[in-house]
C-alpha positions in Angstrom: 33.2 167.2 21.1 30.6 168.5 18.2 32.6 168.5 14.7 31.5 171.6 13.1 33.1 171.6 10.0 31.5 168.4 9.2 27.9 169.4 10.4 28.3 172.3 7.6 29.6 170.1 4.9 26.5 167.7 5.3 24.0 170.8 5.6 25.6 171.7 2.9 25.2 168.3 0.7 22.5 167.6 -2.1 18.4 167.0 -0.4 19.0 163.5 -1.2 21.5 163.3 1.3 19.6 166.0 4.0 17.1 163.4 5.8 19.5 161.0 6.6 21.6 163.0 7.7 19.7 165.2 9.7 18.2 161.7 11.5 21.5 160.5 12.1 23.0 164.1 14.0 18.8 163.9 15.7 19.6 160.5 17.1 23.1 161.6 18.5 22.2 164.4 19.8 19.2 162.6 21.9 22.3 159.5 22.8 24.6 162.4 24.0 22.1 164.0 25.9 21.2 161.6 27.7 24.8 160.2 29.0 25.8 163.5 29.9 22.8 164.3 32.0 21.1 167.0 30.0 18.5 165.4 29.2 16.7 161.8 29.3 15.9 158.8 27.0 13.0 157.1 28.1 13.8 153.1 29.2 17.7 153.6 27.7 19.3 150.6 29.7 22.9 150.6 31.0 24.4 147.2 32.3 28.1 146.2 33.2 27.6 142.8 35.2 25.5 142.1 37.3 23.8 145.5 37.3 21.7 147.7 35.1 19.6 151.2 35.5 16.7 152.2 33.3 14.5 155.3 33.2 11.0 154.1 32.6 7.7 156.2 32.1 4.8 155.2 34.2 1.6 155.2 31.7 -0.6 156.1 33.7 0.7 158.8 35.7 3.8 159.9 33.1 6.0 159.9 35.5 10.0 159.0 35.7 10.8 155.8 37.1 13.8 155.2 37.7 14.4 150.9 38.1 17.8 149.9 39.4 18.5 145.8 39.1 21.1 143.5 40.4 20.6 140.2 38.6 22.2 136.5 39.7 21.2 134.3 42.7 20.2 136.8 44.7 18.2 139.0 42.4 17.4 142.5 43.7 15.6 145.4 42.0 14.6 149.0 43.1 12.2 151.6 42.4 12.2 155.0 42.6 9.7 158.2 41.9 12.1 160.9 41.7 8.6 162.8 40.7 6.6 161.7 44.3 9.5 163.1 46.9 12.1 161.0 45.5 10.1 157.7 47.1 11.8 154.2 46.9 8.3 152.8 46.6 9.2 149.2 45.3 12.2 146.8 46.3 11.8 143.2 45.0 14.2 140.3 46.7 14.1 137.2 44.6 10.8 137.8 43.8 9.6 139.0 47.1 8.3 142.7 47.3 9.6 144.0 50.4 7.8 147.2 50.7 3.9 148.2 50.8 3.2 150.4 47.9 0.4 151.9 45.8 -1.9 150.1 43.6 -1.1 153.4 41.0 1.6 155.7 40.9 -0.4 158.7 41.2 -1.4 157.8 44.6 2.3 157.8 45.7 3.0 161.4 46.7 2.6 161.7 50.4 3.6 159.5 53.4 1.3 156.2 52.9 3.3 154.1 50.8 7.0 152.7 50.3 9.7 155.0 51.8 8.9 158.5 52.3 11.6 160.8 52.9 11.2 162.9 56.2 12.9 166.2 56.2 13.7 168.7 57.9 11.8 167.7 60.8 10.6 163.8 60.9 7.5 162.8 62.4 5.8 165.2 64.3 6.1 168.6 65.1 3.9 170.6 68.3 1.7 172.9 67.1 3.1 172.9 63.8 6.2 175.8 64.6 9.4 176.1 66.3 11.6 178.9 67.0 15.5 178.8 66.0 17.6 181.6 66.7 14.9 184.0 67.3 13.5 183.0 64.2 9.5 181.6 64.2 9.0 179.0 61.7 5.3 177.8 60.7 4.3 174.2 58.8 0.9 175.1 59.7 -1.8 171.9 60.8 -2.0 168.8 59.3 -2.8 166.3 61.8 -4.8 167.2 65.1 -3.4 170.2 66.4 0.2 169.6 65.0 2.0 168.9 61.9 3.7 165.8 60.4 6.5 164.2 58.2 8.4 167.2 56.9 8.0 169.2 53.7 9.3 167.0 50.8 7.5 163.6 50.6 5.1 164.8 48.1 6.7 167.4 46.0 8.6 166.6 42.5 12.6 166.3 42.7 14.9 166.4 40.5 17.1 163.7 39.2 20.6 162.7 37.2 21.1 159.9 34.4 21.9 156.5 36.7 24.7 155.4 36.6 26.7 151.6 36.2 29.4 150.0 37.0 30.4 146.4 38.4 30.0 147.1 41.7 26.3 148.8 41.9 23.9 150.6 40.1 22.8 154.0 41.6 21.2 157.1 40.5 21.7 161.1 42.4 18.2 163.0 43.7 18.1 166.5 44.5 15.4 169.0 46.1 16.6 172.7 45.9 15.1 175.0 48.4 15.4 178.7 46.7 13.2 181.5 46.9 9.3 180.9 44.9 9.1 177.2 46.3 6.7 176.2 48.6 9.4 174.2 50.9 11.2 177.4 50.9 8.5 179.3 51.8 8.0 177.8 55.3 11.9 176.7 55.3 13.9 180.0 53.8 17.0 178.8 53.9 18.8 178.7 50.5 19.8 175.0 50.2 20.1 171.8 48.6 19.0 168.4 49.6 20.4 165.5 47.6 19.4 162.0 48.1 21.8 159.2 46.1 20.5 155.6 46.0 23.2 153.0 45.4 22.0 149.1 44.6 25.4 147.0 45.5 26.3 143.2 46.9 24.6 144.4 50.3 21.3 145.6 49.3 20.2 149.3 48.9 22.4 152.5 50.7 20.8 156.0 50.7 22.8 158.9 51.2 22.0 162.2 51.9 23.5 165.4 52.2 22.6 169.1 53.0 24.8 171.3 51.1 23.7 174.9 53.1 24.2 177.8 50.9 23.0 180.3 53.1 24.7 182.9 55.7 22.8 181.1 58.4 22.6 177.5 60.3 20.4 175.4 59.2 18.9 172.8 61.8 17.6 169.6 60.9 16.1 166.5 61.1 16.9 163.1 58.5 14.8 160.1 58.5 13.0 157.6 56.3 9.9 156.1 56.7 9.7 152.4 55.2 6.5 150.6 54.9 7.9 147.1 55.0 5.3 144.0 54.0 4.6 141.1 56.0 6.3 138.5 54.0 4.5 135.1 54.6 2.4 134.2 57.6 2.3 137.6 59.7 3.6 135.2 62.4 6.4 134.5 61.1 8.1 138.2 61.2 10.4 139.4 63.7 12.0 142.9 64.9 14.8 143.7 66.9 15.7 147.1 67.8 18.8 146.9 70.3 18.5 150.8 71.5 19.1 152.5 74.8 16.0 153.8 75.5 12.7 154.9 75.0 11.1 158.3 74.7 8.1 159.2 76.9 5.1 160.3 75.0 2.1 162.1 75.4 -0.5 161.7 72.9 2.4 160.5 70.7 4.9 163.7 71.7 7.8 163.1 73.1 8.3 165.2 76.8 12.2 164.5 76.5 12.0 162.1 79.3 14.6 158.8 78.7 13.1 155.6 79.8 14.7 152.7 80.7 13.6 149.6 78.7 14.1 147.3 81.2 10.7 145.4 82.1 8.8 147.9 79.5 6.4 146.4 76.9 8.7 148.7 74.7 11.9 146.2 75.0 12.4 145.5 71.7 16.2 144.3 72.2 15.6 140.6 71.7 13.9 139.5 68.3 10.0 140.2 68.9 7.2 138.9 66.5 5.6 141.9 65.0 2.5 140.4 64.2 0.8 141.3 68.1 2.5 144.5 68.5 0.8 147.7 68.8 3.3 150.6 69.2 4.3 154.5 67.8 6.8 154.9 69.7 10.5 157.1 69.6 13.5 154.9 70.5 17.1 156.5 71.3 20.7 155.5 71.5 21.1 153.3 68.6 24.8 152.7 67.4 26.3 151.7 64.1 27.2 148.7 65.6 24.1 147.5 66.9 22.0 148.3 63.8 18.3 147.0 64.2 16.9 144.3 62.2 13.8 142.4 60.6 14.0 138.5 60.0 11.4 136.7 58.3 11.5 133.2 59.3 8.8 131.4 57.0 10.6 133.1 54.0 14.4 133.3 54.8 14.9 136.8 54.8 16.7 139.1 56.9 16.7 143.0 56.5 19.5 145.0 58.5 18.8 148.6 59.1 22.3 150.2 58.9 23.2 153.7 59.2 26.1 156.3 59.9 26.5 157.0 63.4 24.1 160.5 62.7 21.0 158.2 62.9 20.2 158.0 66.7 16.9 157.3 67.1 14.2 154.6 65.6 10.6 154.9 65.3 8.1 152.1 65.4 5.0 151.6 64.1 3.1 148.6 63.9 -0.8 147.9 64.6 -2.1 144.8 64.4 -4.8 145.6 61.6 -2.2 146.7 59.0 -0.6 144.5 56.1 2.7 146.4 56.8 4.8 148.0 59.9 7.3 150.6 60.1 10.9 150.5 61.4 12.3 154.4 60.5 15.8 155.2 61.0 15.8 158.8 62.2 18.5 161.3 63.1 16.5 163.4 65.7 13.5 162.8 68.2 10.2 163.7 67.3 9.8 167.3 67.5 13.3 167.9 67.6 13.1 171.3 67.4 11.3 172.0 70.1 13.1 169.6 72.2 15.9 171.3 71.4 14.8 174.9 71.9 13.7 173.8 76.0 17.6 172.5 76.8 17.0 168.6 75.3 20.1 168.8 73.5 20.5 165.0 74.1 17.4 163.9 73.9 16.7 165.6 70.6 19.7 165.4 68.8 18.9 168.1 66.5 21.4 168.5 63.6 23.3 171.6 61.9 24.4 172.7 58.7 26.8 175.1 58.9 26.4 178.4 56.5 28.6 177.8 53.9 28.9 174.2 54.6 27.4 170.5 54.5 26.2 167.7 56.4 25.4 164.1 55.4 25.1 160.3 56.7 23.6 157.5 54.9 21.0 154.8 55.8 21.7 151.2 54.1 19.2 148.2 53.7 21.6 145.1 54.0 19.4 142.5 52.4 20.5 139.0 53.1 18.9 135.2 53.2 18.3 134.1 56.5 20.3 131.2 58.0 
């Protein structure tokens, strides 16, 4: 709490005494700021254990970075670009960068590098529109004849000091869609999307949550798209991905048809060396409890892709000319939506927000050493 009868008594005092003062209330004032959110110091560190947060400012672009860190055998640290659509664009395991990323922060915004976020409709939607409750909504074109990856990969969120304490290291991202934004403007309904990264023992969690507050429902689709390296010999990289099925496609939409993977060059159930795969493909029926995995042999890593039971479906993408593949944890088909709207309730999984109301799951890295 401010003491005002002091800040008039040293107002008050002789010029000799003015500057100091007035340095000493300026450098408060920036130090309370900061720790109660208002406001942000530039590469101010907080560390309790094993973990710290810092805000840095890339010099090139300018913008935030926010840098969580887990130090001791097993040294992790995160990156994130609250400014490109809230990307984690770097993760660094004992000196291993897990993810593909930029060669410059300002080419970030988009869904190229790192871990774009995917939202309201991930991957790809037919034609660009869907229709919800006699309500037409149109993304327009982006790719082909359709449109792709949502409405917030590229566009600046917002962002609250990180936060420290013995167990993790995490920091809150928010997106508000309101009236005179551009997500709102082909998504009008009045809501919030928050995005919380926590670093902890396990690796990296990400939870969202949808906090709806209009007088409508609000359907949905969550996912994340990781660009995960090849770590070591491409060889030496393998995927499991223990789901239920797989999603027919044409030209990469899903009809709604369930496949059986059975005998299908889409079995990815058993560990499965990336290196000579060449697939963009849906997957559905994953379960908590059979969460899919990546194991790097050469290099002793194993990466578990956990999630709430929300998450569903998986998308791969892997082709043998890239330095990186893509394992996306997804809540809905592609073009849920639409799915949705021809009586592929299932198959599409499309979620809600009720008016009023929220939603939310969480995704979690579990980063380990291989045994």
């Amino acid at each position: 709490m401010c003491d005002h009868t002091r800040t008039a008594k040293i107002f008050n005092s002789s010029p000799a005494l003015f500057l100091p003062a007035f340095l000493f209330l300026a450098a408060g004032l920036v130090w309370t700021l900061f720790y109660s959110g208002c406001g942000r110091k530039e590469e101010q560190k907080m560390e309790q254990g094993l973990y710290s947060a810092r805000v840095e400012t890339d010099s090139a672009s300018k913008q935030p970075v926010v840098v969580l860190e887990r130090k001791g055998d097993y040294p992790l640290q995160a990156k994130i670009a609250p400014k490109s659509g809230a990307n984690l664009f770097s993760l660094n395991y004992k000196g291993q960068e897990l993810l593909y990323g930029p060669s410059k922060l300002a080419d970030l915004p988009g869904y190229r590098f790192g871990t774009p976020v995917l939202y309201p409709t991930p991957n790809r939607v037919a034609k660009g529109q869907f229709t919800f409750q006699g309500t037409t909504f149109n993304f327009g074109i982006n790719e082909k004849d359709r449109f792709l990856h949502g409405l917030v990969h590229s566009v600046p969120w917002e962002f609250d000091a990180p936060k420290v304490d013995t167990a993790c290291a995490r920091v809150r991202t928010y997106l508000d869609f309101a009236p005179g934004t551009s997500e709102y403007d082909k998504f009008n309904f009045r809501h919030r999307l928050s995005l919380t990264f926590t670093l902890d023992k396990e690796g990296i969690r990400f939870d969202y949550e949808i906090e709806n507050g209009d007088t409508k429902t609000l359907p949905y689709g969550f996912a994340l798209h990781p660009y995960f390296n090849f770590l070591g010999a491409r060889e030496d990289a393998y995927l499991c991905v223990p789901a239920q099925a797989h999603m027919e496609a044409v030209d990469l939409m899903p009809t709604g048809r369930l496949e059986k993977l059975d005998g299908s060059p889409y079995d990815l159930r058993q560990p499965t060396q990336v290196a000579p795969l060449v697939l963009d493909e849906v997957y559905y029926g994953m379960k908590p409890d059979l969460p899919a995995y990546i194991e790097y042999k050469s290099s002793r890593v194993r990466i578990e892709l956990a999630s709430s039971t929300e998450f569903t479906h998986m998308v791969v993408y892997a082709q043998p000319r890239n330095p990186f593949f893509c394992v996306e944890n997804q809540t809905c088909s592609t073009d849920a939506h639409n799915l949705y709207a021809r009586g592929l309730q299932d198959a599409a999984h499309l979620l809600f927000a009720p008016e009023g109301g929220k939603s939310m799951g969480w995704i979690q890295f579990r980063i380990s050493p291989l045994n």
